[in-house]
C-alpha positions as CSV (number, residue, x, y, z in Angstrom):
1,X,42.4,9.6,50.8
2,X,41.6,6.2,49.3
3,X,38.5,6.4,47.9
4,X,39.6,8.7,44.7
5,X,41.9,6.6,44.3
6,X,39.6,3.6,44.5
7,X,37.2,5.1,42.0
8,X,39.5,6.4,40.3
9,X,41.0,2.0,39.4
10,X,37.2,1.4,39.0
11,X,36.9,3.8,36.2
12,X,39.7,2.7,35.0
13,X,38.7,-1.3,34.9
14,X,35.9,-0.3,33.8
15,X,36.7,1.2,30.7
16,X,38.9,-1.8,30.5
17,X,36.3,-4.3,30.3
18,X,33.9,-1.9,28.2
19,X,35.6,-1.5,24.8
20,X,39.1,-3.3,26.3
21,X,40.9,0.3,25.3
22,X,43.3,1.4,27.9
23,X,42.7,5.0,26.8
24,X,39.0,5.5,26.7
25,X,37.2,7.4,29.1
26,X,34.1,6.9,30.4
27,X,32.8,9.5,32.4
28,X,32.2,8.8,36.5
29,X,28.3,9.2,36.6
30,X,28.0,6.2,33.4
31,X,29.8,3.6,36.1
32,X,26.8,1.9,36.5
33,X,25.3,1.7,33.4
34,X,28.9,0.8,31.5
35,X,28.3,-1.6,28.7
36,X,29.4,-5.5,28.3
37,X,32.8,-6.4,26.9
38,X,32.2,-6.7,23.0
39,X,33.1,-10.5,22.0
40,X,33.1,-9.9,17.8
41,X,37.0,-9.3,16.9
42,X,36.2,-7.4,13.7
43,X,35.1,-3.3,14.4
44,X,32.2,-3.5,12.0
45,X,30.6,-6.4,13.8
46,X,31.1,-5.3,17.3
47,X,29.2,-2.1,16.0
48,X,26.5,-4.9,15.2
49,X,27.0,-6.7,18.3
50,X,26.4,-3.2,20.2
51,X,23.2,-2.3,17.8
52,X,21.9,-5.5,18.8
53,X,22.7,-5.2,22.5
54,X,21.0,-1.7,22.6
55,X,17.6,-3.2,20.7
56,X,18.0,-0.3,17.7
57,X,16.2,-1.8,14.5
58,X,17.3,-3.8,11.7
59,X,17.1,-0.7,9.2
60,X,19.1,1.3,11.6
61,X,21.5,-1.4,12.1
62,X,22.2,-1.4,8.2
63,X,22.3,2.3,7.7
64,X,24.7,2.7,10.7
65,X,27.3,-0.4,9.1
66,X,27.0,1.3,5.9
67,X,28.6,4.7,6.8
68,X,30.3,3.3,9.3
69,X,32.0,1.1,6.5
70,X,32.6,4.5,4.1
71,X,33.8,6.2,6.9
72,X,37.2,4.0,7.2
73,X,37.4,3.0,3.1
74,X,37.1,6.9,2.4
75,X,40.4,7.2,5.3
76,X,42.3,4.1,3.1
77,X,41.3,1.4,5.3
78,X,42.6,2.6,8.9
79,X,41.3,2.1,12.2
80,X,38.7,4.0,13.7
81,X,40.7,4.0,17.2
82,X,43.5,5.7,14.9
83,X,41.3,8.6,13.9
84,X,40.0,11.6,16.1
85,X,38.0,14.7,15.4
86,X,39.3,16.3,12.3
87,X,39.0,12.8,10.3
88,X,35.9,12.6,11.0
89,X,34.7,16.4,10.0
90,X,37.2,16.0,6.9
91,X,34.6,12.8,6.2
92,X,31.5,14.6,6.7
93,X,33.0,17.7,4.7
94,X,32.9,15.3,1.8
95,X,30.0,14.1,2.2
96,X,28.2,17.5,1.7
97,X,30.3,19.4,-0.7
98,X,31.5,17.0,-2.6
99,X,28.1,14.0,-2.4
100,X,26.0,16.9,-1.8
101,X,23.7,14.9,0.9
102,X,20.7,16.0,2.2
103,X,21.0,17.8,5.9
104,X,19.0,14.2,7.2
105,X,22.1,11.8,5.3
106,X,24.3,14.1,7.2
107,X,23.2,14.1,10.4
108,X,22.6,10.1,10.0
109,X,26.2,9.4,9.0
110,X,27.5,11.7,12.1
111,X,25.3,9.7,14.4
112,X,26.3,6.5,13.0
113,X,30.2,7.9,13.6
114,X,29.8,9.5,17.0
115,X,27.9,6.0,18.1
116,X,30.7,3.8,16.8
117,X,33.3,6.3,18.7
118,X,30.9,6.5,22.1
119,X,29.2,3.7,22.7
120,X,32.0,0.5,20.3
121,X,34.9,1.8,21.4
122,X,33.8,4.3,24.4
123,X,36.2,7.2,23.6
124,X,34.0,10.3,24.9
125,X,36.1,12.8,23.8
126,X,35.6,16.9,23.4
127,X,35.7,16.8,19.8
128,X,32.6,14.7,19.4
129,X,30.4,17.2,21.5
130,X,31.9,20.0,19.2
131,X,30.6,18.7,16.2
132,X,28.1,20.4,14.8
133,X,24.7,19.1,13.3
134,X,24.0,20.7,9.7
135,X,20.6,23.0,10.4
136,X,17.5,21.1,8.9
137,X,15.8,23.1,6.1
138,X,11.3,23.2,6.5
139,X,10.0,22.9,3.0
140,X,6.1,22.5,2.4
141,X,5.1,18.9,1.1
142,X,4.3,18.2,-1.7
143,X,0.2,17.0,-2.0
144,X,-1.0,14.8,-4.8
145,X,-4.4,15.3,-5.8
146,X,-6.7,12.5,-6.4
147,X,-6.4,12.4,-10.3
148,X,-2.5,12.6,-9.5
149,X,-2.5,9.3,-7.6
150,X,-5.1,7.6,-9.5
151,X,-2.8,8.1,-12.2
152,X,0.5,6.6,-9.9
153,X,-1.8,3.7,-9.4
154,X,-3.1,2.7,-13.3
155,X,0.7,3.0,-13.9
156,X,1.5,0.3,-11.3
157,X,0.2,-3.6,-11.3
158,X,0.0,-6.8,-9.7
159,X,2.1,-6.9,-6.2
160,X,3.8,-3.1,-6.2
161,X,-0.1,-1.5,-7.3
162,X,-1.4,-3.2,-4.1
163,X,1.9,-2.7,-1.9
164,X,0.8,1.2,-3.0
165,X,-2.6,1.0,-2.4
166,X,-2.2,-0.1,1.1
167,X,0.7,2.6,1.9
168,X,-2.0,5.0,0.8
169,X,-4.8,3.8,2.4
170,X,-3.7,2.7,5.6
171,X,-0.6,5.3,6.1
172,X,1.7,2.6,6.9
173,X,5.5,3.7,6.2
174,X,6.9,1.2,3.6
175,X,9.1,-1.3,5.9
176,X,6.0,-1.8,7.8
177,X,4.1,-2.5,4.4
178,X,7.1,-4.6,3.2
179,X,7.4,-6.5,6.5
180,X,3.2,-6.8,6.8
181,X,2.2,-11.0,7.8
182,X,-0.3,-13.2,7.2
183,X,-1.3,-12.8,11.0
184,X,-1.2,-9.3,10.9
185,X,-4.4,-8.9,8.6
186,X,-7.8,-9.3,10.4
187,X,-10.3,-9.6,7.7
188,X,-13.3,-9.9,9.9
189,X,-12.4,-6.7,11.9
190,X,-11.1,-4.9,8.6
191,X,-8.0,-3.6,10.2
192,X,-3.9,-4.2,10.1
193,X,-1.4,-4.9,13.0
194,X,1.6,-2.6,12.6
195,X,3.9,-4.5,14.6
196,X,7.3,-2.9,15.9
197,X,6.9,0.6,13.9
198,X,8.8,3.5,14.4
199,X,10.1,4.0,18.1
200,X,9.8,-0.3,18.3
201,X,5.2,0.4,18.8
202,X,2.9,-1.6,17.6
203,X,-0.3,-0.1,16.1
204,X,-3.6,-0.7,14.4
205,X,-4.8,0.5,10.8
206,X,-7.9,0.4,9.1
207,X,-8.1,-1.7,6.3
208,X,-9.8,-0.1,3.2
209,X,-12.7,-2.2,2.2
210,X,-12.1,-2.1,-2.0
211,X,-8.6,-3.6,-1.1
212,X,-10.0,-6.8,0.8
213,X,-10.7,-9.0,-2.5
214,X,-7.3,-7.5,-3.9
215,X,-5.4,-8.7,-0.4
216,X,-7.1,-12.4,-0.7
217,X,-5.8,-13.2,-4.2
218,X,-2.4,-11.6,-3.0
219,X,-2.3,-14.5,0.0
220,X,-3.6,-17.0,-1.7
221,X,-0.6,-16.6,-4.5
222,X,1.9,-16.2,-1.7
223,X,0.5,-19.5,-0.4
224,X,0.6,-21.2,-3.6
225,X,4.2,-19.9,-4.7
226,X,5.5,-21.3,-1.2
227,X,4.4,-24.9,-1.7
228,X,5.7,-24.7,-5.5
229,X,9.3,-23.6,-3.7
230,X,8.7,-26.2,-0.9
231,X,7.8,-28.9,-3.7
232,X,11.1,-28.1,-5.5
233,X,13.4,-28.6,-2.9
234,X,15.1,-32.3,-2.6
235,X,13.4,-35.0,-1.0
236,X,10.8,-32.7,0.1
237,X,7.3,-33.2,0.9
238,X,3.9,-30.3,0.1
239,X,2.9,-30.2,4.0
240,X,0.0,-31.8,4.8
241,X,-3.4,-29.6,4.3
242,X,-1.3,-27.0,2.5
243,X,-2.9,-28.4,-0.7
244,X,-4.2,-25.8,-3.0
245,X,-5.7,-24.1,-6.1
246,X,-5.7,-20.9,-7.0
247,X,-9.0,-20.9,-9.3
248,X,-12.5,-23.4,-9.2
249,X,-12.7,-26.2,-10.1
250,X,-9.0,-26.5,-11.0
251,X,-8.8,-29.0,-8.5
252,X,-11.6,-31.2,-7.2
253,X,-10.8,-33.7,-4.0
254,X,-13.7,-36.7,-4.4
255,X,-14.2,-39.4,-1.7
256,X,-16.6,-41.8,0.5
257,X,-17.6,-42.1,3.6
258,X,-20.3,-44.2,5.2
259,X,-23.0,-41.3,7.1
260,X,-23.3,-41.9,10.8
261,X,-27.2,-42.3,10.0
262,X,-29.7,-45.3,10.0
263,X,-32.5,-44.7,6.8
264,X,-35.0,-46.5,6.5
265,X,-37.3,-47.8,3.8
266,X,-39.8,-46.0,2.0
267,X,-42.9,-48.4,2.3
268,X,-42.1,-50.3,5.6
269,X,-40.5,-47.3,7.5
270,X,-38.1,-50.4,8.7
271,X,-34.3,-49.7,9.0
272,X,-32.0,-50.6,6.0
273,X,-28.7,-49.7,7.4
274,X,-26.7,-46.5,7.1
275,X,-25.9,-44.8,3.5
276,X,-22.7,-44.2,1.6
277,X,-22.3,-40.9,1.2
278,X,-20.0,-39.6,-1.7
279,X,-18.5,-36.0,-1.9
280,X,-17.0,-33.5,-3.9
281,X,-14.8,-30.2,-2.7
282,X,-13.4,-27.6,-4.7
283,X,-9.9,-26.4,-3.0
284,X,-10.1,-23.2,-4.3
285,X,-13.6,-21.6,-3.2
286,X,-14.0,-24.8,-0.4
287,X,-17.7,-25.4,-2.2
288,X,-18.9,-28.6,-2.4
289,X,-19.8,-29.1,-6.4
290,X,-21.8,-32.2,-6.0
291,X,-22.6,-34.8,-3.2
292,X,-24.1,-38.6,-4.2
293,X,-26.0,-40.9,-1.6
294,X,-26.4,-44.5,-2.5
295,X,-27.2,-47.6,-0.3
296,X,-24.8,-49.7,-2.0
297,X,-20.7,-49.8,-1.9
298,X,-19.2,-47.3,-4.1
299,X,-18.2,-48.2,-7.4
300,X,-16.7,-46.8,-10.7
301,X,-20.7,-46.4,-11.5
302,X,-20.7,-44.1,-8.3
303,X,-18.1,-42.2,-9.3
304,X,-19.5,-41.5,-12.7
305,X,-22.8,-40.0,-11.1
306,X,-21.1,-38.1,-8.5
307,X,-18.8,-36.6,-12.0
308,X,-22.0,-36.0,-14.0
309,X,-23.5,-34.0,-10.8
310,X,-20.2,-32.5,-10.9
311,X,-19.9,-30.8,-14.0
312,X,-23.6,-30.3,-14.7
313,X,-26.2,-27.6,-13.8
314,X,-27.8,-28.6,-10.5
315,X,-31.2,-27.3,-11.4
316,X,-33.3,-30.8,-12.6
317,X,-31.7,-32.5,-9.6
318,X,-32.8,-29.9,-7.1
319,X,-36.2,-29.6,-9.1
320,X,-36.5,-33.5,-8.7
321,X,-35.8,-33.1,-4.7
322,X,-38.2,-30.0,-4.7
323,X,-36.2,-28.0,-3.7
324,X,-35.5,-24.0,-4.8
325,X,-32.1,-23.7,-3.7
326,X,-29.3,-21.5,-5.3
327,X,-26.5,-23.9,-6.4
328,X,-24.2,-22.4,-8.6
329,X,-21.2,-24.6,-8.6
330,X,-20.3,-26.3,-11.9
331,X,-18.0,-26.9,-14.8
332,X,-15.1,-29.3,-15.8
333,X,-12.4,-29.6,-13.4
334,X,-8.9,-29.3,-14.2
335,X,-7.4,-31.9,-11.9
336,X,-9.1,-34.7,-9.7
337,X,-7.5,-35.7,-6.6
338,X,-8.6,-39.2,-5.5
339,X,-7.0,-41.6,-3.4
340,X,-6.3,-45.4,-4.1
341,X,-9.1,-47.2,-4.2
342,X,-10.5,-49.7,-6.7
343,X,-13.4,-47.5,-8.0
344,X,-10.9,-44.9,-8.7
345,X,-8.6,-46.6,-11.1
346,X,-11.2,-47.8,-13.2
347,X,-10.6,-47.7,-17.0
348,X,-13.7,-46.2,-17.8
349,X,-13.1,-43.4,-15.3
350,X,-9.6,-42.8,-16.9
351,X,-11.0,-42.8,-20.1
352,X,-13.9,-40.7,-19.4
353,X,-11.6,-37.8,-17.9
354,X,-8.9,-38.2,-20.8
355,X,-11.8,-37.5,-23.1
356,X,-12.8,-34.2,-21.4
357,X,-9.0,-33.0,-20.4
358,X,-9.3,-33.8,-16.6
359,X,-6.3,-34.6,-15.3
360,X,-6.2,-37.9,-12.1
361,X,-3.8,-37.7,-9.3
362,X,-3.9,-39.9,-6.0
363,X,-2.6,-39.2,-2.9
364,X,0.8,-41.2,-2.0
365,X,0.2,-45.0,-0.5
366,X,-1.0,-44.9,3.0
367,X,-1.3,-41.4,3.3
368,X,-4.4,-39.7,4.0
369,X,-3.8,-36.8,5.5
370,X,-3.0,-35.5,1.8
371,X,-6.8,-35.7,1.3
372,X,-7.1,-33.3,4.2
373,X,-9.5,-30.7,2.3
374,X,-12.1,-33.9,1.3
375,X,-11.6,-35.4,4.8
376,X,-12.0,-32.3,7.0
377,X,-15.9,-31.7,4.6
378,X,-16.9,-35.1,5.5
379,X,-16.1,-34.6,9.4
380,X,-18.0,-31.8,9.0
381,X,-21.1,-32.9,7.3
382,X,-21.1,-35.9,10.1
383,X,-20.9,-33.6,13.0
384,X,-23.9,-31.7,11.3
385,X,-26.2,-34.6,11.0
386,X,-25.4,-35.5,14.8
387,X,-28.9,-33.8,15.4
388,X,-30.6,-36.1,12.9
389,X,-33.3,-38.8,13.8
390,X,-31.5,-42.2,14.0
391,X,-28.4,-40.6,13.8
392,X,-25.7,-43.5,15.6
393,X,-22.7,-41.1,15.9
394,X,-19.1,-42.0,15.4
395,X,-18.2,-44.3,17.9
396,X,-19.4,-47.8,18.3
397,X,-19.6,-47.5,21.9
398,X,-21.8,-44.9,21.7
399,X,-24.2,-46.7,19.6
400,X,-25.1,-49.6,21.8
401,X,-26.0,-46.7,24.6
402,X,-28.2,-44.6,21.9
403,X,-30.2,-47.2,20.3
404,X,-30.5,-45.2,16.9
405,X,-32.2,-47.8,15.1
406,X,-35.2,-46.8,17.9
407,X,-35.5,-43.4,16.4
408,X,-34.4,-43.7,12.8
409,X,-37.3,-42.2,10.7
410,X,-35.7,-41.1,7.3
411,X,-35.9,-42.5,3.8
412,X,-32.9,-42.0,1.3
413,X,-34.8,-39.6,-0.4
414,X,-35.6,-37.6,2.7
415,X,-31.9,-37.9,3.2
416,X,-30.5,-36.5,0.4
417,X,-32.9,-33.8,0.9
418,X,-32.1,-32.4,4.1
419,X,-28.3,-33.0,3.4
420,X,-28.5,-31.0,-0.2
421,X,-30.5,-28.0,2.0
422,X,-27.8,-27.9,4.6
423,X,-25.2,-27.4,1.8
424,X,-26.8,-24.9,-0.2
425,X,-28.2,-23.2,2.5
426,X,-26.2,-23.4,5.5
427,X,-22.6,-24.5,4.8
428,X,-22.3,-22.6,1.5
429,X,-23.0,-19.2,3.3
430,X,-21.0,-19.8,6.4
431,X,-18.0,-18.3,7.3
432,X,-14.7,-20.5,6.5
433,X,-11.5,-20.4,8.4
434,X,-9.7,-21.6,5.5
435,X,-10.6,-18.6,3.2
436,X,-10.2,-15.8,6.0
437,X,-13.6,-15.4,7.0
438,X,-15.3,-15.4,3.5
439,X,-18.3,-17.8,3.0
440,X,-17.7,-20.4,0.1
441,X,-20.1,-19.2,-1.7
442,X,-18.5,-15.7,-1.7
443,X,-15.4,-17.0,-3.0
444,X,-17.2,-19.2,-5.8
445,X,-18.7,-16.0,-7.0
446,X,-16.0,-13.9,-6.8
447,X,-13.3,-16.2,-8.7
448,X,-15.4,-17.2,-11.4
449,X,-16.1,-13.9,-12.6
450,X,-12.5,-13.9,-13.5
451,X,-12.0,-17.1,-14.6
452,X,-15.0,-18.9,-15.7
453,X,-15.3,-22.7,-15.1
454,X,-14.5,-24.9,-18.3
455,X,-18.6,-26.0,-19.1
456,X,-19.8,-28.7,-21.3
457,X,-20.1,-28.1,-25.3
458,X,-24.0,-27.6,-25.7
459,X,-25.8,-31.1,-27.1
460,X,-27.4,-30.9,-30.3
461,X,-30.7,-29.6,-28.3
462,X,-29.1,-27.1,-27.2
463,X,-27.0,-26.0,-30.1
């Protein structure tokens, strides 16, 4: 004789803690599974609170709000608790005669209305099972044909065209296309990551190929509008590495760097110490314009050589290294980035780049890891030439234990030679990380048949 009684306080309490509403019901078998006291004092955001709790989606979240929201304006602001069944069927009777929904808007606001009764303020009464569900019309879809969507697709440009393309290509729905990430695109592989799509999957796509180039420009746009907003913000700082252009040779990052290699003279074959090495990177397509080897300490008449080799054609220098090499990379650069040393703030160098347009900007005092792009090429191009005869590597220690001067065999000449075919040859057609898999070479190509380099005026030979 006590245990209805004990179940029947149980139900009772818990009901209480559920929704705290004295007169809600919660049926005997959903004892276990009854739902956490709701913490949010306003209705509409203890129907958030719930959503949330139960893991439904952002979108269904906000659709569920909104008619939840119509629902009590359309009664003059009254609680839900205050209404029942016909208030609710006199609300859905306005939304199709006098709205004229679709069946799909009707059954969505009914579901928002009989989860804000059941499951926000756990009334499970008759009425809400005797509801009914307005009967969903089949219609045939409608099928574009292939003139019909090249059409939709010359009429579109920029971010919505591609935002189309992919929805058409892929099949994605447009919140997934809308709420696509950098991570989620696998260029290598050609394919898309779908994460948390319809029923809360994840999924794979196929990436069409004619949309690759198209997605690249997109991200590399994205990239370079997010460090203009981050640059705009008070007393902020562009992020290290995140340093970029969207077009070669906008922006050219030039610096030394003393090569972890003993040469040795031409005549004597004798050691003469280890060359300065001076580079060139283009942000944009990560190519290396130009490179400059010298056995002396850079100076402003460095710098002017490694500019000329720059901007120039590099066919008489390969010619006059006998080499037949494909190096396309030249042109005026828009902006140099440098950092502070003496041979950069030379007058003739300022004067020299005011007379062809080129902008100077140095990194910030004692910073260096705003030369990132420059410094990363020439860590790089010293863990290539680790392999090299007489090569001492980069740590002094090391040295004493190798002996490179025992083994160094190279001249400058030789030098310059093997480093201009490892460029060409080897770096400029391997893969980079920093451009998604694309070879610099690739990207040099591809930019700059949009947007040609600015070239010297022909000379009055060549005129």
């Amino acid at each position: 004789m006590l245990l209805p009684s004990i179940g029947g306080a149980l139900v009772w309490t818990v009901n209480r803690l559920a929704g705290g509403c004295p007169s809600a019901r919660l049926p005997s078998e959903s004892l276990q599974s009854a739902l956490p006291p709701l913490r949010a004092p306003n209705i509409l955001d203890q129907l958030r609170e719930r959503l949330r709790y139960l893991h439904y989606s952002q979108r269904t979240e906000q659709v569920y709000v909104h008619w939840c929201r119509a629902f009590i304006r359309f009664h003059g602001i009254r609680h839900p608790r205050e209404m029942s069944g016909a208030e609710v069927e006199t609300f859905l009777s306005w939304l199709a005669l006098e709205r004229k929904v679709a069946a799909s808007t009707h059954t969505q606001a009914l579901s928002a209305l009989l989860f804000l009764y059941g499951k926000v303020l756990c009334i499970h009464l008759p009425w809400m099972a005797e509801i009914g569900r307005p009967r969903t019309q089949r219609r045939l879809p409608v099928v574009l044909s292939k003139d019909e969507v090249a059409g939709i697709f010359e009429a579109l440009d920029g971010e919505h065209r591609l935002l189309t393309q992919l929805l058409y290509g892929t099949g994605m729905r447009i919140t997934e296309g809308l709420q696509l990430r950098v991570k989620d695109v696998d260029f290598a592989h050609r394919t898309l990551i779908v994460r948390e799509g319809k029923g809360r999957k994840d999924r794979v796509v196929m990436l069409p190929q004619r949309l690759t180039s198209a997605l690249c420009d997109q991200l590399r746009r994205a990239h370079r509008d997010q460090l203009a907003y981050l640059a705009r913000q008070p007393g902020s700082e562009i992020p290290p590495g995140s340093f970029s252009a969207p077009w070669p040779p906008e922006i050219v990052q030039i610096d030394h760097t003393q090569a972890d290699v003993l040469i040795v003279d031409e005549r004597d074959r004798k050691v003469i110490g280890r060359p300065w090495l001076s580079v060139a990177i283009d942000l944009a397509s990560r190519t290396v314009p130009a490179f400059f080897i010298g056995m002396e300490r850079p100076s402003a008449a460095t710098v002017a050589l490694l500019m000329s080799r720059v901007i120039q054609l590099k066919d008489e220098w390969l010619a006059h290294l006998g080499l037949s090499a494909e190096w396309p990379m030249s042109g005026i650069p828009k902006t140099l980035h440098m950092d502070n040393a003496a041979e950069f703030r030379s007058r003739a160098l300022r004067l020299g780049c005011a007379q062809y347009g080129i902008e100077l900007q140095y990194r910030p005092v004692g910073r260096p890891n705003y030369g990132g792009h420059i410094e990363r090429m020439n860590r790089t191009l010293m863990q290539r030439l680790k392999g090299l005869p007489g090569a001492t590597g980069n740590s002094p220690k090391g040295r004493k234990a190798r002996k490179p001067e025992n083994f160094a065999c190279l001249t400058l000449l030789e030098f310059e030679r093997w480093l201009a075919l490892e460029v060409a040859q080897r770096y400029h057609h391997s893969e980079h990380r920093g451009l998604r898999g694309a070879t610099p070479h690739a990207a040099w190509t591809t930019l700059c048949e949009t947007h040609p380099p600015r070239q010297l005026p022909p000379g009055p030979e060549e005129a």
